[in-house]
PyMOL commands that place a pseudoatom at each C-alpha (Angstrom):
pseudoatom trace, name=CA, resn=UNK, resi=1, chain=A, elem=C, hetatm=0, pos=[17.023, 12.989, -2.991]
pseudoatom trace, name=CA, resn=UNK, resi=2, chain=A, elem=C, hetatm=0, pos=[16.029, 12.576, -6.514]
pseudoatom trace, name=CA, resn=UNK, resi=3, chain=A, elem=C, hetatm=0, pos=[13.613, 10.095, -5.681]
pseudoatom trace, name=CA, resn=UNK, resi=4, chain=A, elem=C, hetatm=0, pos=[11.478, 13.034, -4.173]
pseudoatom trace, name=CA, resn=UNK, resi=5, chain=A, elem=C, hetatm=0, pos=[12.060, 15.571, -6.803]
pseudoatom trace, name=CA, resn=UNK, resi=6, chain=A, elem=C, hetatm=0, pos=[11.053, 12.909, -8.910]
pseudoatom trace, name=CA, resn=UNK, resi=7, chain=A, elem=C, hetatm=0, pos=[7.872, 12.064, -6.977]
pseudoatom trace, name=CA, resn=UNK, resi=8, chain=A, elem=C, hetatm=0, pos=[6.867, 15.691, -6.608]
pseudoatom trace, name=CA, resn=UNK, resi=9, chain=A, elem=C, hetatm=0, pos=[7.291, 16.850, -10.819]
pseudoatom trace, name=CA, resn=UNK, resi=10, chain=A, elem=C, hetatm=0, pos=[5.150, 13.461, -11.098]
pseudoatom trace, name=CA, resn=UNK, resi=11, chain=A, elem=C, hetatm=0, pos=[2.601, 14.417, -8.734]
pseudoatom trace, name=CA, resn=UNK, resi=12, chain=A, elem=C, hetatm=0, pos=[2.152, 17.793, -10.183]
pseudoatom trace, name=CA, resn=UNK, resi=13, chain=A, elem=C, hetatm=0, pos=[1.859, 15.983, -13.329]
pseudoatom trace, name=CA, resn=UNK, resi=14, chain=A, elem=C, hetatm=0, pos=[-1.050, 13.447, -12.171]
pseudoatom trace, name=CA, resn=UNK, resi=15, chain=A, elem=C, hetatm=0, pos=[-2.819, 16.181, -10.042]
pseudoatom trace, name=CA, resn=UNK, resi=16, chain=A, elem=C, hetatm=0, pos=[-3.003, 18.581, -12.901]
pseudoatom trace, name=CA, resn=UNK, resi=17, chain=A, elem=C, hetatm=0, pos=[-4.322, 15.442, -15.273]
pseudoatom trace, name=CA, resn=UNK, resi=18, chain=A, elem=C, hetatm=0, pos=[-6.845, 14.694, -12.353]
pseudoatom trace, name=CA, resn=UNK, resi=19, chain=A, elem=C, hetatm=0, pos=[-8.129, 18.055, -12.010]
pseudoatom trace, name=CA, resn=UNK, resi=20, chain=A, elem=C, hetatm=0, pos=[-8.627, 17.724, -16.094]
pseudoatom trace, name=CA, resn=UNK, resi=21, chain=A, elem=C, hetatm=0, pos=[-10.798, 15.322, -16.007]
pseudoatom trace, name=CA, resn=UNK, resi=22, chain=A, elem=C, hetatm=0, pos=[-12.720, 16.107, -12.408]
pseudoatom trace, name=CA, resn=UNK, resi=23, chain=A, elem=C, hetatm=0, pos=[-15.513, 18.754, -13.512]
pseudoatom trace, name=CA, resn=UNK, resi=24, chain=A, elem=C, hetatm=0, pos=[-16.089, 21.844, -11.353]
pseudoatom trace, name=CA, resn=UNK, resi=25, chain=A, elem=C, hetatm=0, pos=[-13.962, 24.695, -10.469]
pseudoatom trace, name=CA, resn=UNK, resi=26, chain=A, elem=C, hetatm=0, pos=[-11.335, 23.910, -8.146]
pseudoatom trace, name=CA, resn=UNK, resi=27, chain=A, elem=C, hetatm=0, pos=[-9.109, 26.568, -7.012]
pseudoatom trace, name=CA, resn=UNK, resi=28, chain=A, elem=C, hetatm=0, pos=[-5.833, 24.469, -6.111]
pseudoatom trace, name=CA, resn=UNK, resi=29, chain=A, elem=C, hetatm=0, pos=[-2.543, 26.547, -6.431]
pseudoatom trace, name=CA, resn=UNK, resi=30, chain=A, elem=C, hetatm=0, pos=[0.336, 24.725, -7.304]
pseudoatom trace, name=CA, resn=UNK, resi=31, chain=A, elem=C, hetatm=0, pos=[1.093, 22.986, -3.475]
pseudoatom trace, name=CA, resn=UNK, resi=32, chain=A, elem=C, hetatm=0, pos=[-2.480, 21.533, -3.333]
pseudoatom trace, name=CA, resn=UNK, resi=33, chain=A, elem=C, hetatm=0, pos=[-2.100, 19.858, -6.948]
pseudoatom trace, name=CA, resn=UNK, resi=34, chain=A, elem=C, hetatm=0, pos=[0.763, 17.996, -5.893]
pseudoatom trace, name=CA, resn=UNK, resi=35, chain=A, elem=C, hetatm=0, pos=[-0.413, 17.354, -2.973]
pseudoatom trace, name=CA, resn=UNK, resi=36, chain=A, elem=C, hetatm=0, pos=[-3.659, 15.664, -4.292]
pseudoatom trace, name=CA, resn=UNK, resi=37, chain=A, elem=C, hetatm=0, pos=[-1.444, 13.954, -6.923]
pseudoatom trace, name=CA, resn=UNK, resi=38, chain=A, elem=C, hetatm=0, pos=[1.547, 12.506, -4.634]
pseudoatom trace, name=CA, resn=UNK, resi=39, chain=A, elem=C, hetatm=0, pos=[-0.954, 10.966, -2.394]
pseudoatom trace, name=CA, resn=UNK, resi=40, chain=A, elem=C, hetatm=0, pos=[-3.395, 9.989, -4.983]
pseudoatom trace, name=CA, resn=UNK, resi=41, chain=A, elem=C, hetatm=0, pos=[0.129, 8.330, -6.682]
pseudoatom trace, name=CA, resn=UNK, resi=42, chain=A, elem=C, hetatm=0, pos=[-0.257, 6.738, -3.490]
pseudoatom trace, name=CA, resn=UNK, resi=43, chain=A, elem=C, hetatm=0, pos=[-3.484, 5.296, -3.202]
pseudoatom trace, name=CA, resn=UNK, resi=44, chain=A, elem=C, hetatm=0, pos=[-3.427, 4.619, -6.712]
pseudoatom trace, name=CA, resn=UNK, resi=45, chain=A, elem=C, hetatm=0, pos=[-0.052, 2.497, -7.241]
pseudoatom trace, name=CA, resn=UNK, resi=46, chain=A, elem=C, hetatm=0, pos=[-1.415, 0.387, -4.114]
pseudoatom trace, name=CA, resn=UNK, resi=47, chain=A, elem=C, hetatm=0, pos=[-4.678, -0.553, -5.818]
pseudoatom trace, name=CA, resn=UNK, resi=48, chain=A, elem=C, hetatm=0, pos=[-2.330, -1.096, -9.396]
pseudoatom trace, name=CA, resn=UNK, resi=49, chain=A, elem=C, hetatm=0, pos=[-0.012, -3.538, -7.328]
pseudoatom trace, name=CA, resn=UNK, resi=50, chain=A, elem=C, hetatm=0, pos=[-2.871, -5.486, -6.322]
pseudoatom trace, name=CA, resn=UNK, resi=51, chain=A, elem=C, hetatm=0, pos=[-3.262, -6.198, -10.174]
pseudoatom trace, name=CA, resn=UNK, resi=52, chain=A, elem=C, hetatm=0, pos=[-0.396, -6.444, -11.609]
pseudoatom trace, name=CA, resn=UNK, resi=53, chain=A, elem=C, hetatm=0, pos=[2.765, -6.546, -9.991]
pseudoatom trace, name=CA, resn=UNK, resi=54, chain=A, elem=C, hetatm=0, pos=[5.626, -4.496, -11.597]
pseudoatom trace, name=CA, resn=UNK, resi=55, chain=A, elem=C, hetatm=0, pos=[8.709, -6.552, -12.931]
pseudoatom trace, name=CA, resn=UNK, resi=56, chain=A, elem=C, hetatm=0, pos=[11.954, -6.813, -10.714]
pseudoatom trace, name=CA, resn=UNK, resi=57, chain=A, elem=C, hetatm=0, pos=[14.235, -3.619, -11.366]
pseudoatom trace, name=CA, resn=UNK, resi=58, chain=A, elem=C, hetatm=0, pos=[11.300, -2.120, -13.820]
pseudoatom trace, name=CA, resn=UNK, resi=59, chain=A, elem=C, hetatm=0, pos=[11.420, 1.780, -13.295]
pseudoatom trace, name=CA, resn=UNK, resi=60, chain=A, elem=C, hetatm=0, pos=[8.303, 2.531, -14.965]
pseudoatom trace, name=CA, resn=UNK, resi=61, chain=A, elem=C, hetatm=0, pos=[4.874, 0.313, -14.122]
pseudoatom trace, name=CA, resn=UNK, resi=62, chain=A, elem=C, hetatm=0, pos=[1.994, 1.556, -16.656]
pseudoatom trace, name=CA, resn=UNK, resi=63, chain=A, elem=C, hetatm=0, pos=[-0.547, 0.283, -14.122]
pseudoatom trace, name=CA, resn=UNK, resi=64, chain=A, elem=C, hetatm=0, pos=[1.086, 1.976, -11.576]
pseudoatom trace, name=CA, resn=UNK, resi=65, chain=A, elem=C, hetatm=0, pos=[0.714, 5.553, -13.149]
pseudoatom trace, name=CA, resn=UNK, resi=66, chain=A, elem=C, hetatm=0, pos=[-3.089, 4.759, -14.874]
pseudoatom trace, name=CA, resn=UNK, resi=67, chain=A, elem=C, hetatm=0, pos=[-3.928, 4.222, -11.384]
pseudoatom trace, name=CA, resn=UNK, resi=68, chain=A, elem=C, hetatm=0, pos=[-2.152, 7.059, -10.025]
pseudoatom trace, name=CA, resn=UNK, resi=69, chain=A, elem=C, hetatm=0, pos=[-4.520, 9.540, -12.012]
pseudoatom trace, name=CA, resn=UNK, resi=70, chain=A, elem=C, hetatm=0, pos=[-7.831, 7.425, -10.899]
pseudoatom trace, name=CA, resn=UNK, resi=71, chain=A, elem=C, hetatm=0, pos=[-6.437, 7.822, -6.873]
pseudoatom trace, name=CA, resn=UNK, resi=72, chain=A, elem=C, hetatm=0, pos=[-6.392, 11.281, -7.598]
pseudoatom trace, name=CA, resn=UNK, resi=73, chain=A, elem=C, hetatm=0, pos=[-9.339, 11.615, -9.769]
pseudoatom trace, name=CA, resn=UNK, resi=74, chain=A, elem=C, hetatm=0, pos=[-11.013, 9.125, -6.373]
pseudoatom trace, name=CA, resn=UNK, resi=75, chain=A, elem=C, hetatm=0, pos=[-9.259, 11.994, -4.093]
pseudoatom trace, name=CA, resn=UNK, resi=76, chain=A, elem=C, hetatm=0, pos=[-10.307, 15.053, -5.682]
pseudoatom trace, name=CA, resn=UNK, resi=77, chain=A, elem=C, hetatm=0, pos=[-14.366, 13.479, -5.539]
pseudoatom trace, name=CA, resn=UNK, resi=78, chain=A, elem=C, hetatm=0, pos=[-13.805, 13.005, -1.911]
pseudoatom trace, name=CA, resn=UNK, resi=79, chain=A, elem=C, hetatm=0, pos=[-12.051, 16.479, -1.095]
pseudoatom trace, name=CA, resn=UNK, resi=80, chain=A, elem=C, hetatm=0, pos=[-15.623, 18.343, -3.273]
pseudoatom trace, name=CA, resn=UNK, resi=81, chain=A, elem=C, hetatm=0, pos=[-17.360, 16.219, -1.274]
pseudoatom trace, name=CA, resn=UNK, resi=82, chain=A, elem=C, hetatm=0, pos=[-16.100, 16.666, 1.937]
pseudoatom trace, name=CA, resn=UNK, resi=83, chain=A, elem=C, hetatm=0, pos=[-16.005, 20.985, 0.994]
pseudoatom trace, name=CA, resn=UNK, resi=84, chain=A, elem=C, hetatm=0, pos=[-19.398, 21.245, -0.052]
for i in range(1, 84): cmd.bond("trace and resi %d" % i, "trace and resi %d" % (i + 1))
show_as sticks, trace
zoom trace
């Protein structure tokens, strides 16, 4: 159960970052950002596994969370581009 609170205050987190650094007006309420930043925490840790493994029993992988923010910074391009 905490694992999920967990993953959505950390989503919020790495959606609002994303939407920082995405230019253009988007008009996500607090659902869609942590939407687009669970599932670009998604996309995002796979592509930083396929670098760089995370020790055994480590809690926090840095490559895991930089490339949470690019998934979602990859995600919101896709979701302007698929709007417009």
């Amino acid at each position: 159960m905490f694992s999920l609170i967990w993953s959505i205050i950390v989503g919020f987190f790495v959606g609002l970052i994303a939407r920082w650094i995405v230019p253009g007006a988007a008009h996500y309420g607090f659902i869609m950002t942590t939407i687009v930043g669970i599932v670009g925490s998604v996309i995002g840790g796979f592509i930083g596994t396929l670098f760089n493994k995370p020790a055994p029993g480590q809690k926090f992988h840095t490559a895991g969370f930089i490339m949470s923010i690019v998934g979602a910074v990859i995600l919101l391009f896709l979701l302007k581009f698929i709007e417009h």
